[in-house]
N, C-alpha and C positions, 0 to 999 in steps of 0.2 A: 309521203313523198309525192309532189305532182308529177304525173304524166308527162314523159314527153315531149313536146310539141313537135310536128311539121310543117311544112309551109304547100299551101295547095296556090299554083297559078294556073288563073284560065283569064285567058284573053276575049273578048267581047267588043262589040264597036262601041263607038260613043253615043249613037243615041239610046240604047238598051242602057248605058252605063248612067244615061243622064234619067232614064225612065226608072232603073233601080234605086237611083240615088235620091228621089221624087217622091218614090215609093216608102220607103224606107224611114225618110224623114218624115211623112206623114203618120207612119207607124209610129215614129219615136223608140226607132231601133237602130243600130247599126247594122251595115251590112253584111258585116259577118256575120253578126246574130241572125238575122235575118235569112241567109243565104245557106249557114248551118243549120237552124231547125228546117228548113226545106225540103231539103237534102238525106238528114235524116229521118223526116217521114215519109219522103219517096223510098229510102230504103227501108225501113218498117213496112211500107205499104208492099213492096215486092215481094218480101220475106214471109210475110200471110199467105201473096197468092200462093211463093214455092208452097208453101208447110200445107196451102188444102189441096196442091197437087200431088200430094204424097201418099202412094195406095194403105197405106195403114192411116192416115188422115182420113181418106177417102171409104174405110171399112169400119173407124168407127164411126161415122154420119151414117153409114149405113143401118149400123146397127142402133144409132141412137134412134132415125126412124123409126126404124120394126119396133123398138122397145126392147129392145133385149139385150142393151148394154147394162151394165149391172152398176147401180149407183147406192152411194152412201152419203149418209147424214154428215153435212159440213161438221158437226157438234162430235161425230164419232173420229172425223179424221183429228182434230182438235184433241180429243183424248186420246187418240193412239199415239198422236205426237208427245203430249205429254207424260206417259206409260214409258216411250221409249226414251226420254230424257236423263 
């Protein structure tokens, strides 16, 4: 079943609109397209900074420096995934 839809208005003047619309075309996108992946990579981009401002973000960088974060073979999680299957 699709999603939803909404409808987002933002108003803008017309030479940004004739600059987007320039833009865009040159892309060989529309400007939705264009305007939504944007959009959400400024949000992906924000959601990193929050997540390595977060003091348990922030303690294990720490401890991956020092070396004393405990790490396991990609091959071992692969198998315990399949063990628990």
């Amino acid at each position: 079943m699709p999603a939803h839809k909404v409808r987002l208005s933002v108003e803008i003047d017309e030479t940004e609109h004739k600059y987007l619309k320039m833009c865009c075309a040159k892309l060989g996108v529309t400007i939705k397209d264009f305007v939504l992946e944007s959009v959400i990579n400024h949000v992906e981009e924000q959601e990193d900074k929050w997540w390595l401002e977060k003091p348990e973000t922030q303690e294990l960088l720490k401890r991956c420096k020092e070396g004393t974060l405990e790490t396991i073979d990609f091959d071992e999680v692969l198998n315990e995934c399949a063990a628990n299957v």
